[in-house]
Backbone bond lengths (Angstrom), bond angles and torsions (degrees), N, CA, C in turn:
res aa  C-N    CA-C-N  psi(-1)  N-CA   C-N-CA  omega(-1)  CA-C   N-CA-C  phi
1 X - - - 1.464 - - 1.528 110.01 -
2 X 1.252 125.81 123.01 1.453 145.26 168.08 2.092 98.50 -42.84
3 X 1.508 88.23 126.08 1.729 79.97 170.70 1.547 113.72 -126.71
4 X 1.718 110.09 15.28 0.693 92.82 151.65 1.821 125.24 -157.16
5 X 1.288 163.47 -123.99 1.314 141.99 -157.77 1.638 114.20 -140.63
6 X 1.247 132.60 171.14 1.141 121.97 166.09 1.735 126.85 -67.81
7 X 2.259 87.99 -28.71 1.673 100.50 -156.67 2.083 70.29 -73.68
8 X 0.511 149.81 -53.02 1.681 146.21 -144.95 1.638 119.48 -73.50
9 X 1.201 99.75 -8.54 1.560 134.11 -174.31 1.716 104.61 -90.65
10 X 1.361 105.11 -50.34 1.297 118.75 163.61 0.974 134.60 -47.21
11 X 1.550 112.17 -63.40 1.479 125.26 -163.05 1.642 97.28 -72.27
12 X 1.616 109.92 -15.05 1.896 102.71 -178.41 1.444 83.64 -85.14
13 X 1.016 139.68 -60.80 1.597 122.72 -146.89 1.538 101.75 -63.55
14 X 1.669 115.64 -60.59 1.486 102.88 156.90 1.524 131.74 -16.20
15 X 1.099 115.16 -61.58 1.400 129.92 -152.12 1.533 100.18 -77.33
16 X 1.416 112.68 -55.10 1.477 118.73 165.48 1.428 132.10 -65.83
17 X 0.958 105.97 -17.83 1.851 105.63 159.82 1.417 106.87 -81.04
18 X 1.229 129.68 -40.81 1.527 145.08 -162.15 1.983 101.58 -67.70
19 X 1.624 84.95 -44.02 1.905 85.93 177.30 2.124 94.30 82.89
20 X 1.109 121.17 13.46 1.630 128.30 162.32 1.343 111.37 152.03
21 X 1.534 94.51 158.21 1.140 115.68 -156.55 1.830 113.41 -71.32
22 X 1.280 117.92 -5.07 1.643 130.78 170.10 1.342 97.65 -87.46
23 X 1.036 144.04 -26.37 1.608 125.29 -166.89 1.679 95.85 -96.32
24 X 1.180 123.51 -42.57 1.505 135.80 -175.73 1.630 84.06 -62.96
25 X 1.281 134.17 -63.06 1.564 126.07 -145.61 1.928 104.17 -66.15
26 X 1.731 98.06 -36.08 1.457 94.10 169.45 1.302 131.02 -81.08
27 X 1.627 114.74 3.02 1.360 113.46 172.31 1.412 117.23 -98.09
28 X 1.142 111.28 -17.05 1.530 144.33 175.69 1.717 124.83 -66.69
29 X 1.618 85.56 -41.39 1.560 105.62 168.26 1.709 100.52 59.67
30 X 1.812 106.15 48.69 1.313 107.17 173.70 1.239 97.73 -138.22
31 X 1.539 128.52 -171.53 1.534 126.57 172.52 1.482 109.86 -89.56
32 X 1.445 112.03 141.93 1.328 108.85 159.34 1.685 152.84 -40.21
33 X 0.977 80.59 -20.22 1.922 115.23 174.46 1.660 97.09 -80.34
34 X 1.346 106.99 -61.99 1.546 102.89 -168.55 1.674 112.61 -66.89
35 X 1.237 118.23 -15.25 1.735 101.02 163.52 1.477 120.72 -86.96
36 X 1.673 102.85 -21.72 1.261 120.72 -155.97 1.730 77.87 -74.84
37 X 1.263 120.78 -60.66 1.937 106.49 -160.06 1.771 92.21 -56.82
38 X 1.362 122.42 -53.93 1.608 128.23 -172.23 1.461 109.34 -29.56
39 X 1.259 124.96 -46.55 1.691 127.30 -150.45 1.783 76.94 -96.58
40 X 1.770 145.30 -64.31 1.072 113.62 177.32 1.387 142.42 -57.97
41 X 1.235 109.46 -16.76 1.741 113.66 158.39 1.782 115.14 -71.64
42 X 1.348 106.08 -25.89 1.289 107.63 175.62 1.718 107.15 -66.87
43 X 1.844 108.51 -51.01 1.235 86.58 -179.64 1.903 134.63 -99.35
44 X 1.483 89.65 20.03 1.639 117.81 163.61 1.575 98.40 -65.37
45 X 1.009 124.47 -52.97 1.668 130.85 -140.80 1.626 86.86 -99.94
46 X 1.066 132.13 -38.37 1.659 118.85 -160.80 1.669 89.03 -96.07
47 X 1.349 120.29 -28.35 1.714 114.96 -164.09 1.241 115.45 83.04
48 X 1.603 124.93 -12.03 1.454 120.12 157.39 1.596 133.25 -84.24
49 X 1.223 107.11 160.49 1.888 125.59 -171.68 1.577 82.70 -89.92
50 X 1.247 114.18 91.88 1.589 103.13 158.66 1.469 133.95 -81.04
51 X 1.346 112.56 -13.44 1.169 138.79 -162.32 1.541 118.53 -135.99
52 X 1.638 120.89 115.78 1.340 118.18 -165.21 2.223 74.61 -103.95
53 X 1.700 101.44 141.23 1.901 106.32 166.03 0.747 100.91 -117.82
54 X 1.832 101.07 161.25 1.042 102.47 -159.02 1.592 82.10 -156.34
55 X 1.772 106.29 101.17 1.706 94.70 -178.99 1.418 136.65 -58.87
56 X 1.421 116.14 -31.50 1.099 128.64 -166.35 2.172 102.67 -89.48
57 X 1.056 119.22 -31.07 1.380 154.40 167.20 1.568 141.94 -80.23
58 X 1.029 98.81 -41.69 1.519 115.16 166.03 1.761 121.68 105.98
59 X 0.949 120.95 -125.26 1.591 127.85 168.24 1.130 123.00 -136.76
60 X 1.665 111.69 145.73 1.292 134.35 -168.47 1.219 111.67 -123.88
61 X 1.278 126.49 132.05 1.443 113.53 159.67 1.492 114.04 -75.84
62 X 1.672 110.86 161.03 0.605 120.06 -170.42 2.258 106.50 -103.64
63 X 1.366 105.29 168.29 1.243 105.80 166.81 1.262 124.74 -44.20
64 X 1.197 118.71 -52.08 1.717 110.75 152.22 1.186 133.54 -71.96
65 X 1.248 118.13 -12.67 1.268 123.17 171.26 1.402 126.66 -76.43
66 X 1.618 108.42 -24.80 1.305 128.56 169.19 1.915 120.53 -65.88
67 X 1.612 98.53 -48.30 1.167 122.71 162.45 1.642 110.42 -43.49
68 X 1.308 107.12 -60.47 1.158 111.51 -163.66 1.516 123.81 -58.54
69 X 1.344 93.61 -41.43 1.735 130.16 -178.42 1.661 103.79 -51.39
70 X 1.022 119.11 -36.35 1.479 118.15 -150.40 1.505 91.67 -90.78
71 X 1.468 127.22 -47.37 1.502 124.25 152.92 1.202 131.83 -11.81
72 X 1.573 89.04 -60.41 1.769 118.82 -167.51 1.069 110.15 -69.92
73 X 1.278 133.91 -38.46 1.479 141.31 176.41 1.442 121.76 -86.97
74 X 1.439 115.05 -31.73 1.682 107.19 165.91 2.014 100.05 -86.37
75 X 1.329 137.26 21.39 1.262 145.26 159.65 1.828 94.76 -80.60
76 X 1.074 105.88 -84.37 0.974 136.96 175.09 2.181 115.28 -25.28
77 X 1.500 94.21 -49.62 1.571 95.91 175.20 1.955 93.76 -79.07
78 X 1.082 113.05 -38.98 1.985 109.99 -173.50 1.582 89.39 -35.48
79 X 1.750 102.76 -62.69 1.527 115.04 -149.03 1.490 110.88 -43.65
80 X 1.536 81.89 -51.00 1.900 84.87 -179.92 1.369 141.90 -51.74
81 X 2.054 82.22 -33.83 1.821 93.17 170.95 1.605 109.33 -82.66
82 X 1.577 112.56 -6.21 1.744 95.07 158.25 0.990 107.65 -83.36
83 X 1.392 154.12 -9.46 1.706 129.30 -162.49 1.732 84.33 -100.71
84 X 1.526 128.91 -59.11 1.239 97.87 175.06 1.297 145.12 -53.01
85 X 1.521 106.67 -15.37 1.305 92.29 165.76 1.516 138.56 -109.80
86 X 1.595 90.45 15.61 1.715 111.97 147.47 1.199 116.85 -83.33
87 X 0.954 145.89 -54.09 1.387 132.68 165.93 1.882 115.11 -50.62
88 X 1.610 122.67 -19.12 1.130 114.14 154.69 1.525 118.39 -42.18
89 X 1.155 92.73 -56.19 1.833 117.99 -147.51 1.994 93.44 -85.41
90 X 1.010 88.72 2.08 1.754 83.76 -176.05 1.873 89.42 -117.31
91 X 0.804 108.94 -39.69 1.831 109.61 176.02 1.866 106.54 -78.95
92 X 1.246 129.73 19.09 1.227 118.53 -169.19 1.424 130.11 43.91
93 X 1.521 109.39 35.44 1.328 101.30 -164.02 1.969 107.13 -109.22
94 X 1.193 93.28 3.18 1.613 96.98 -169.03 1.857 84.96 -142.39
95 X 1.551 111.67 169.40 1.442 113.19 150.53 1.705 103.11 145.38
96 X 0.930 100.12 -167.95 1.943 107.48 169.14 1.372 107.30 -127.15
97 X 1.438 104.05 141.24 2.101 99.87 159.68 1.301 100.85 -135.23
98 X 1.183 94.42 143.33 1.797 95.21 -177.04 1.878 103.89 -128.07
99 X 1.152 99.59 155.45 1.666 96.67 -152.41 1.588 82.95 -147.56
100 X 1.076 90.57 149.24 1.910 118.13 -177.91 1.950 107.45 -109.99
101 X 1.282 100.65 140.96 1.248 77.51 -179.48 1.777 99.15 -159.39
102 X 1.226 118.50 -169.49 1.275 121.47 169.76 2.320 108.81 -107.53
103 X 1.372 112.43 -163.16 1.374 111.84 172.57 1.464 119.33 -87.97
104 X 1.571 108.30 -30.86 1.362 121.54 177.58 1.727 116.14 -99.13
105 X 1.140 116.20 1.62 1.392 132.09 153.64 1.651 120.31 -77.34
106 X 1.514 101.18 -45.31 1.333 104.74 173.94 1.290 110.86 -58.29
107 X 1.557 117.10 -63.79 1.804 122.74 -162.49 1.414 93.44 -57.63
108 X 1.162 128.11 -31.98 2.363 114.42 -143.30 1.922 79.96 -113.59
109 X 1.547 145.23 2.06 1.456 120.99 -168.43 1.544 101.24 -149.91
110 X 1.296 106.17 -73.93 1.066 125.16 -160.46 2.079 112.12 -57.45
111 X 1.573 90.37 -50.84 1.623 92.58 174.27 1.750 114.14 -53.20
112 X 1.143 93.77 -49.50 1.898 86.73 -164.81 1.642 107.77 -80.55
113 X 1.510 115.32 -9.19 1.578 122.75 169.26 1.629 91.36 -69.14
114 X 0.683 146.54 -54.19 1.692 164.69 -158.94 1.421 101.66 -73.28
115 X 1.137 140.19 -51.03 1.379 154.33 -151.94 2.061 85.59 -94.91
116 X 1.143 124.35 -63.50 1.143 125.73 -166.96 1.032 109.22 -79.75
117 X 1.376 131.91 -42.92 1.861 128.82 170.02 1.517 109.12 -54.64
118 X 1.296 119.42 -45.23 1.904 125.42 172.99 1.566 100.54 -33.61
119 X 1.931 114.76 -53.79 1.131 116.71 -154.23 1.497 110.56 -67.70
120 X 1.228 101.29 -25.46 1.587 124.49 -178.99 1.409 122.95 -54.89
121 X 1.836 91.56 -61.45 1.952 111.30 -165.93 1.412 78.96 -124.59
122 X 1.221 133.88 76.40 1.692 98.18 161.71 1.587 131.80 -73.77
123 X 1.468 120.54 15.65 0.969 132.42 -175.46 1.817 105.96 -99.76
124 X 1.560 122.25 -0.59 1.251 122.76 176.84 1.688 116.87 -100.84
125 X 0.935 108.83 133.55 2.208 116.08 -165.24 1.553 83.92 -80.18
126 X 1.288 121.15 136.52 1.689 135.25 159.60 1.398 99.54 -102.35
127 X 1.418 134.97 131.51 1.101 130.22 140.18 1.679 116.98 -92.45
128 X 0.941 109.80 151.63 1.641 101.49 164.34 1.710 108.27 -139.20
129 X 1.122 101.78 129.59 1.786 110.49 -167.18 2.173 77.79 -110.80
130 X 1.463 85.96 134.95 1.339 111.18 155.10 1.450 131.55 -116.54
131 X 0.984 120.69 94.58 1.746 123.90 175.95 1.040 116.50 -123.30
132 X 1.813 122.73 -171.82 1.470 148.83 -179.51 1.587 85.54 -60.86
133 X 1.419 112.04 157.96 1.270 129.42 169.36 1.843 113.59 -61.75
134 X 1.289 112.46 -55.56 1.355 128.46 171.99 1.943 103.11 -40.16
135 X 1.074 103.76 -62.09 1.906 107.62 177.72 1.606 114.84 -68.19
136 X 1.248 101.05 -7.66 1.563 96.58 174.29 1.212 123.27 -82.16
137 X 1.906 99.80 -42.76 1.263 105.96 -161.91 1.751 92.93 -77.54
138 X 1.307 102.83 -28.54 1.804 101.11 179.77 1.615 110.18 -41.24
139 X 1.564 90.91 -46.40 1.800 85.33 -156.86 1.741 103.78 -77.58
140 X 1.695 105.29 -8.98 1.346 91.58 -174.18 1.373 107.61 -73.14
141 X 1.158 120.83 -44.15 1.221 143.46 -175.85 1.695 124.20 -41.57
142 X 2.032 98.64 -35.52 1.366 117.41 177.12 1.701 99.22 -88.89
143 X 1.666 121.20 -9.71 1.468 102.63 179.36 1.426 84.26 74.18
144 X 1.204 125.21 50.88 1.695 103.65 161.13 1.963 90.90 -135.45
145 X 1.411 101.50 17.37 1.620 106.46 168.88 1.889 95.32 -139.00
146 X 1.222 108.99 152.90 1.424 110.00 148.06 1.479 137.93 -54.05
147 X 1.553 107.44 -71.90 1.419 147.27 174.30 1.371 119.19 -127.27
148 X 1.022 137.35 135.86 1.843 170.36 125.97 1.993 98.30 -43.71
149 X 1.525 109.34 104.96 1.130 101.12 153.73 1.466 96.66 -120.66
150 X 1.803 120.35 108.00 1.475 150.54 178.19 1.387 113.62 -103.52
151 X 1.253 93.59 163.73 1.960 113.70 141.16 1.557 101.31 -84.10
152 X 1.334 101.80 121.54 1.579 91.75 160.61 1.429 125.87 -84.19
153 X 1.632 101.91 122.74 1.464 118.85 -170.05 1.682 96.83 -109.22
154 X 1.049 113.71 26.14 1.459 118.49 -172.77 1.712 147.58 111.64
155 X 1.356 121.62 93.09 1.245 121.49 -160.88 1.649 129.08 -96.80
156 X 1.349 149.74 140.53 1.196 124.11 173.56 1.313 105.84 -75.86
157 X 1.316 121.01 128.87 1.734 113.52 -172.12 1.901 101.71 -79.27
158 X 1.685 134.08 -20.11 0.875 135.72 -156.44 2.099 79.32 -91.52
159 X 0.776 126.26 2.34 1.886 120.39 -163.32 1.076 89.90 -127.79
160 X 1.338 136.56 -71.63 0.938 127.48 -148.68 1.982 119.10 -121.11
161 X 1.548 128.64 149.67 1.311 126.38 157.02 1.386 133.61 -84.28
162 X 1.279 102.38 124.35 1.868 105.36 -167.58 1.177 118.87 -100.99
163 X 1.450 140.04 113.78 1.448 121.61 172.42 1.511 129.06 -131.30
164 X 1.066 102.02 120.60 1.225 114.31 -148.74 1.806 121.56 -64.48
165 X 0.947 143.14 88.38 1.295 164.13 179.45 1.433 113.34 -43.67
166 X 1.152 120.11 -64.78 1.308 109.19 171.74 1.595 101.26 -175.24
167 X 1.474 118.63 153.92 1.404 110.14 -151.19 1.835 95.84 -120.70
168 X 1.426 131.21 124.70 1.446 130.84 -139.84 1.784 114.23 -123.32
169 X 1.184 122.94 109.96 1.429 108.51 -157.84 1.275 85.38 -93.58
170 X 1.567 138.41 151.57 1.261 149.02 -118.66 2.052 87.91 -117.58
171 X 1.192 137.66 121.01 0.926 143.34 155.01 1.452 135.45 -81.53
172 X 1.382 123.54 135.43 1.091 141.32 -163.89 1.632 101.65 -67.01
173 X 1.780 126.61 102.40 1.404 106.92 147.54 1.640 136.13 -97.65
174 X 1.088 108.91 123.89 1.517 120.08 -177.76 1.826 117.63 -116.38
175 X 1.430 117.82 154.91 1.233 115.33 -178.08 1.284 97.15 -79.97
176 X 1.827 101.10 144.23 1.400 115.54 172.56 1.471 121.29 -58.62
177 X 1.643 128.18 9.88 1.129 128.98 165.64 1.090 110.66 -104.05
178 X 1.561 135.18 10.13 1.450 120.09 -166.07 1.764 104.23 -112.84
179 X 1.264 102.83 140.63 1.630 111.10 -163.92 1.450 114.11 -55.02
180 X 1.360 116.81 -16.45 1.377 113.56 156.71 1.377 148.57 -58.04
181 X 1.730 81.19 -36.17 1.693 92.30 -176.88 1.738 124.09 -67.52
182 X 1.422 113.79 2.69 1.582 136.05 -177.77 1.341 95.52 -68.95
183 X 1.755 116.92 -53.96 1.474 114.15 -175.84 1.336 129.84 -67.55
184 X 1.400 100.21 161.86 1.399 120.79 -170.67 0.838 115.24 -59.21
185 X 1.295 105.68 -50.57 1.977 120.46 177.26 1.490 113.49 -157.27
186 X 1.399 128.60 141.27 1.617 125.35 -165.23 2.013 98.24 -105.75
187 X 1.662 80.97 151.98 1.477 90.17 -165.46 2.134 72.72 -94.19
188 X 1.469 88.39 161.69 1.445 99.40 170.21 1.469 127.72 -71.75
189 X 1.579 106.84 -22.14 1.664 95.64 177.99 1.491 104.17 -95.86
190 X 1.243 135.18 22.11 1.556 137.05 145.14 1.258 118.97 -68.28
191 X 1.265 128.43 -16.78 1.255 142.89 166.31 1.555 124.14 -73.94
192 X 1.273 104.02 -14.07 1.674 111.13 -136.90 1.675 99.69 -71.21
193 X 1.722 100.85 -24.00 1.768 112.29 -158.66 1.506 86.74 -111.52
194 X 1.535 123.38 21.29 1.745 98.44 -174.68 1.791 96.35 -128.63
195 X 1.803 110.57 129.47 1.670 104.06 -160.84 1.804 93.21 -68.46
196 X 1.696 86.38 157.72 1.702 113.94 174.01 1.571 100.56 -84.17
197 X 0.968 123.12 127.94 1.675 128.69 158.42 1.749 101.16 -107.51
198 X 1.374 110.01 120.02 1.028 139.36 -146.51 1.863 91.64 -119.44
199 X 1.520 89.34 133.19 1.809 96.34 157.94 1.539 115.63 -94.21
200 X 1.496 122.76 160.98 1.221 108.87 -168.43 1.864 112.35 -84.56
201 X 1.234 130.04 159.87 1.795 121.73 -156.15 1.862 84.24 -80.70
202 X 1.593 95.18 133.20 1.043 114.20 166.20 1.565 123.36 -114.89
203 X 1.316 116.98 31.95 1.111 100.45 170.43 1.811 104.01 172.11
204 X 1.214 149.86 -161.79 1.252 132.64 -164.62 1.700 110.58 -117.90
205 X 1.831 108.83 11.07 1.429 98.84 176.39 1.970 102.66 -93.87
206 X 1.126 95.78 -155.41 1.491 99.83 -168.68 2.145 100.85 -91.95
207 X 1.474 94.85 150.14 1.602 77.13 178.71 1.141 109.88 -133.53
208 X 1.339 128.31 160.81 1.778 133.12 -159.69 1.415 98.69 -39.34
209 X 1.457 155.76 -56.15 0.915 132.50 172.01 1.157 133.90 -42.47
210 X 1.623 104.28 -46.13 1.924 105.99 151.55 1.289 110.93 -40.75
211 X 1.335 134.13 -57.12 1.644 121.77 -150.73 1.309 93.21 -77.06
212 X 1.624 139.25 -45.24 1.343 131.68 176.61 1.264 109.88 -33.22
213 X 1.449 120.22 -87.88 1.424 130.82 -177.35 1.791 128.41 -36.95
214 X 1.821 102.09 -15.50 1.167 96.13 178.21 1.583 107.13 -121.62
215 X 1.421 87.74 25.50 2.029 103.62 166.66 1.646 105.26 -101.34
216 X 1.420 121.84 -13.15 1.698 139.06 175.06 1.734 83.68 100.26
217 X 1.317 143.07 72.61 1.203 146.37 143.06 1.326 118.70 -110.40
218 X 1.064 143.33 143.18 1.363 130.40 -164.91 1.490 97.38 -145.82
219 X 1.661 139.98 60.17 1.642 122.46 -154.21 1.506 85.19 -92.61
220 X 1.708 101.20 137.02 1.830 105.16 135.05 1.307 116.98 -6.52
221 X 1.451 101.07 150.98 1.799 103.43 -175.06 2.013 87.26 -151.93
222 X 1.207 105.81 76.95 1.757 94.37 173.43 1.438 95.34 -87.89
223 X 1.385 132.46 -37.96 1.507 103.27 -162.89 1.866 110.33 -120.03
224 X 1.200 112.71 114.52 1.417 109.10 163.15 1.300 137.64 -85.58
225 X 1.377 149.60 172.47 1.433 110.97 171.58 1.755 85.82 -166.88
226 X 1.156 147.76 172.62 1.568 160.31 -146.40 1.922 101.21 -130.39
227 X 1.554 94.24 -30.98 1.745 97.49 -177.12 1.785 102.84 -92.36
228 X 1.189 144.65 124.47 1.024 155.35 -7.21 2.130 66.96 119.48
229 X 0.886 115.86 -94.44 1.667 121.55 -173.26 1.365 110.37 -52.55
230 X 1.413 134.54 -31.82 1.319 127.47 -173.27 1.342 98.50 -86.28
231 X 1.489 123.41 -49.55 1.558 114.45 -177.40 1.291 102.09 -72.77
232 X 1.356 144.97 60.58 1.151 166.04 119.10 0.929 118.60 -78.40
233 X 1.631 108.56 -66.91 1.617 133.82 179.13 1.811 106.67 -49.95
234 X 1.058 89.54 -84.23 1.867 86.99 162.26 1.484 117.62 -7.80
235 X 1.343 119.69 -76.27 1.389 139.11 -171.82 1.422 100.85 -56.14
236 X 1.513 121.29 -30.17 1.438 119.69 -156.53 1.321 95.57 -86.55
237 X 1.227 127.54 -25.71 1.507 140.16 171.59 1.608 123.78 -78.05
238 X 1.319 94.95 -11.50 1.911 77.78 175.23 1.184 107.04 116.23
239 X 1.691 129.55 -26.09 1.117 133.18 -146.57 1.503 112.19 -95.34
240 X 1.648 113.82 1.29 1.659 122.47 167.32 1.212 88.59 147.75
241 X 1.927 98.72 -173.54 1.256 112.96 -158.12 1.788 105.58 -118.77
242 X 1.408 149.43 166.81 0.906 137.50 -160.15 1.535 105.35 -156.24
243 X 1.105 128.98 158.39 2.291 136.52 -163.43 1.437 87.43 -85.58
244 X 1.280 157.80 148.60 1.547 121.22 100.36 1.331 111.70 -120.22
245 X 1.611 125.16 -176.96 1.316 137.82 158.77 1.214 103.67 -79.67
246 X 0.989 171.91 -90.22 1.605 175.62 -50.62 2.054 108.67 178.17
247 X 1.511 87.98 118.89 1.447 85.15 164.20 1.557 116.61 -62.84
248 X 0.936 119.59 -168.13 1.700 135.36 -171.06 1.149 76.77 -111.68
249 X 2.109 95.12 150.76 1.784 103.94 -177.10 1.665 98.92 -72.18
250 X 1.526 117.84 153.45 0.994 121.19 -173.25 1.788 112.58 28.30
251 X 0.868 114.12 40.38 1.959 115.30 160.91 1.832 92.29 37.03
252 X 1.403 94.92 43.16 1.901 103.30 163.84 1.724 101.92 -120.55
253 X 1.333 114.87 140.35 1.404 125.02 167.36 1.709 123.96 -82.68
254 X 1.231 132.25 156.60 1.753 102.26 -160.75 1.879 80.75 -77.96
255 X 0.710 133.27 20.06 1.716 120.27 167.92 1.374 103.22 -111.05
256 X 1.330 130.78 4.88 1.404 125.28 166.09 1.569 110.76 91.06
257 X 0.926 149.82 14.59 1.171 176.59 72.54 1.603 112.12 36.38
258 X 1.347 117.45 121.05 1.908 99.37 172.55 1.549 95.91 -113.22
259 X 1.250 70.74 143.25 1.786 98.58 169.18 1.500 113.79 -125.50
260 X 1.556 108.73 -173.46 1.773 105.77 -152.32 1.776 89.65 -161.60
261 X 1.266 89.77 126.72 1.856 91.38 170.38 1.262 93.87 -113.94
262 X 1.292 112.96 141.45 1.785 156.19 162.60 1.474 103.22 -96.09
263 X 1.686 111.10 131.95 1.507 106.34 151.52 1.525 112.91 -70.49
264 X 1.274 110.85 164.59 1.676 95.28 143.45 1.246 120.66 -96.67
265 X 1.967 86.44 169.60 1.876 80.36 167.01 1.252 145.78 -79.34
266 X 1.406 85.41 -19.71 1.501 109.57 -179.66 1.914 116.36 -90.80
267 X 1.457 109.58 134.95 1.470 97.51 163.97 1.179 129.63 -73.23
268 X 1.699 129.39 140.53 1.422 116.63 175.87 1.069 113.28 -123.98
269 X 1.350 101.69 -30.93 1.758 118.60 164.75 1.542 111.78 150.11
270 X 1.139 104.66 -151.75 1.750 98.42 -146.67 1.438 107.66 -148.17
271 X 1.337 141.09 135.91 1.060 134.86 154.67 1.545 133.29 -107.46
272 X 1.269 135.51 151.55 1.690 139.94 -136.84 1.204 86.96 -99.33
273 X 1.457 143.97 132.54 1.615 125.89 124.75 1.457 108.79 -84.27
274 X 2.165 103.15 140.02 1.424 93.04 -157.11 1.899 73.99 -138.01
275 X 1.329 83.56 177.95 2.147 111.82 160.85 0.897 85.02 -103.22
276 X 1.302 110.72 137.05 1.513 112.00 132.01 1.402 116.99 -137.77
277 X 1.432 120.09 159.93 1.746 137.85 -165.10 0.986 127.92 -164.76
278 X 1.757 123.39 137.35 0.908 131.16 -100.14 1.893 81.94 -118.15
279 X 1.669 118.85 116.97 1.468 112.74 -155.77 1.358 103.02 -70.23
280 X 1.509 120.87 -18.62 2.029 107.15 -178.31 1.610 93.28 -74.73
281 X 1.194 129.61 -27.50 1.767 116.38 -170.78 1.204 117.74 -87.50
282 X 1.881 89.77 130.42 1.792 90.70 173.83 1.327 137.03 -39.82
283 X 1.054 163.23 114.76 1.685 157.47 -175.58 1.647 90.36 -81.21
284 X 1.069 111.33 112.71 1.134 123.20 160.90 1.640 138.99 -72.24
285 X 1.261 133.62 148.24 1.705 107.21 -179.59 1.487 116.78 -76.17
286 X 1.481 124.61 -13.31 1.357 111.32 154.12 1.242 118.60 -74.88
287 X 1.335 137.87 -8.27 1.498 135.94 -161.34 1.678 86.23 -97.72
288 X 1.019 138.01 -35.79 1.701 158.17 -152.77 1.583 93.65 -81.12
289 X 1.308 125.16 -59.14 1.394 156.77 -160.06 1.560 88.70 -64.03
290 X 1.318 119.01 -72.46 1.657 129.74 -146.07 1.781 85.58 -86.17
291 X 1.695 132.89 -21.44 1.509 120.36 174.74 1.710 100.67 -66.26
292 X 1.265 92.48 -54.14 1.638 98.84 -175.13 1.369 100.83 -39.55
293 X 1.250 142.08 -66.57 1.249 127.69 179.68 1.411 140.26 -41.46
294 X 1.523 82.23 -40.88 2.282 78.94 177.04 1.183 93.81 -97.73
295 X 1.892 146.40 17.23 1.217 121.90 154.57 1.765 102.32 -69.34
296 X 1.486 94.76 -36.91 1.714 88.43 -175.34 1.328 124.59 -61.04
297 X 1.667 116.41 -24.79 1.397 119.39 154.31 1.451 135.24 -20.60
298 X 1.450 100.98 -43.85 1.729 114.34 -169.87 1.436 97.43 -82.37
């Protein structure tokens, strides 16, 4: 147990640079009495002579007191760098946010929220964890993320807050050589003879291959893949056509490849980009700060 204070820590370093306890009390802007009892409880409580007096002269520290001092004052500089950097962390000016996200959340929200909040706080760490929907909502859930910027594939509304971002009817990608990609918009049975390259199901809502099949489409499925970029790549090659929400950056494939999103014509349905957060965790005003941003995304 600490026996004794920061203000008491002071009035010695004061007092001992000052050479007595009247020059310290007027720099101090306290009474003389009140350091004068402080420094003897200080050296009641530690058991050291910190101070050799000297009436006519003033005060000296003593050999232990000198010792002691040098403690007292790198205590004393720590302390300070904790209150500033509580008042960082209370002004949003320092901190971490860590954000959950998907691959096509990252490229179209999350990056340029990230890129522009840096410009803001650059003194705050962003992590961004990308996983399966199922591990997201886990980690949101454990508080080992802030916020989930998803597709919502499903939320507990009693756990968690959802807000809905913008709601995305699933677009047609095709290679910029294929006679479709000229049109305005593709009817669904133009599709009917061209294979689906499929991402692998990440999570427990329904996925563009679901909405195909329950529009009466049924396409081939030779190639699946977990990357989000290769079933791009695929497409960029010729090898079929694929759903997404998000064009490809600049309608380039990471093999260099252009591709072309088509709406359709037909509705099949739609998927949400949402926030979501986790209702026992504090929302913080940097966590508030960096939402505001990828709402401005949409």
């Amino acid at each position: 147990m600490i026996r004794f204070s920061l203000r008491q820590l002071t009035f010695l370093s004061e007092t001992a640079r000052c050479g007595g306890i009247a020059p310290a009390a007027r720099n101090l802007n306290i009474s003389p009495a009140a350091i004068s009892a402080a420094l003897d409880k200080l050296e009641a409580v530690t058991g050291l002579t910190l101070f050799d007096r000297f009436p006519a002269r003033g005060m000296r520290l003593t050999r232990a007191g000198k010792e002691f001092l040098v403690d007292a004052e790198d205590l004393l500089k720590r302390a300070g760098a904790l209150d500033r950097h509580a008042l960082e962390l209370a002004k949003g000016e320092i901190g971490t946010i860590r954000v959950g996200t998907h691959f096509a959340m990252a490229q179209q929200i999350v990056l340029p929220s990230v890129l522009t909040f840096r410009d803001r706080f650059p003194r705050v760490r962003i992590e961004v964890i990308e996983k399966d929907f199922p591990s997201l909502v886990a980690a949101l859930d454990a508080g080992e993320v802030d916020a989930l910027v998803v597709f919502n594939q499903g939320f507990d509304a009693e756990r968690f807050d959802v807000e809905t971002l913008k709601v995305l009817p699933p677009l047609v990608l095709l290679p910029a050589t294929h006679p479709l990609a000229k049109a305005e918009s593709i009817q669904l049975q133009d599709l009917s003879n061209i294979p689906y390259i499929a991402v692998s199901r990440a999570g427990p809502g329904p996925s563009y291959l679901d909405l195909l099949r329950a529009a009466g489409l049924d396409p081939e499925v030779p190639l699946t893949s977990q990357s989000r970029e290769m079933v791009q790549a695929y497409v960029g090659k010729g090898l079929g056509f694929t759903l997404v929400g998000f064009p490809p950056s600049r309608n380039l494939t990471i093999e260099g490849d252009i591709v072309v999103t088509r709406p359709l014509a037909q509705e099949i349905g739609q998927f949400e980009v949402v926030l979501a957060m986790g209702r026992r965790l504090q929302q913080t005003e940097l966590i508030t700060a960096f939402l505001d941003m990828c709402r401005a995304q949409i």
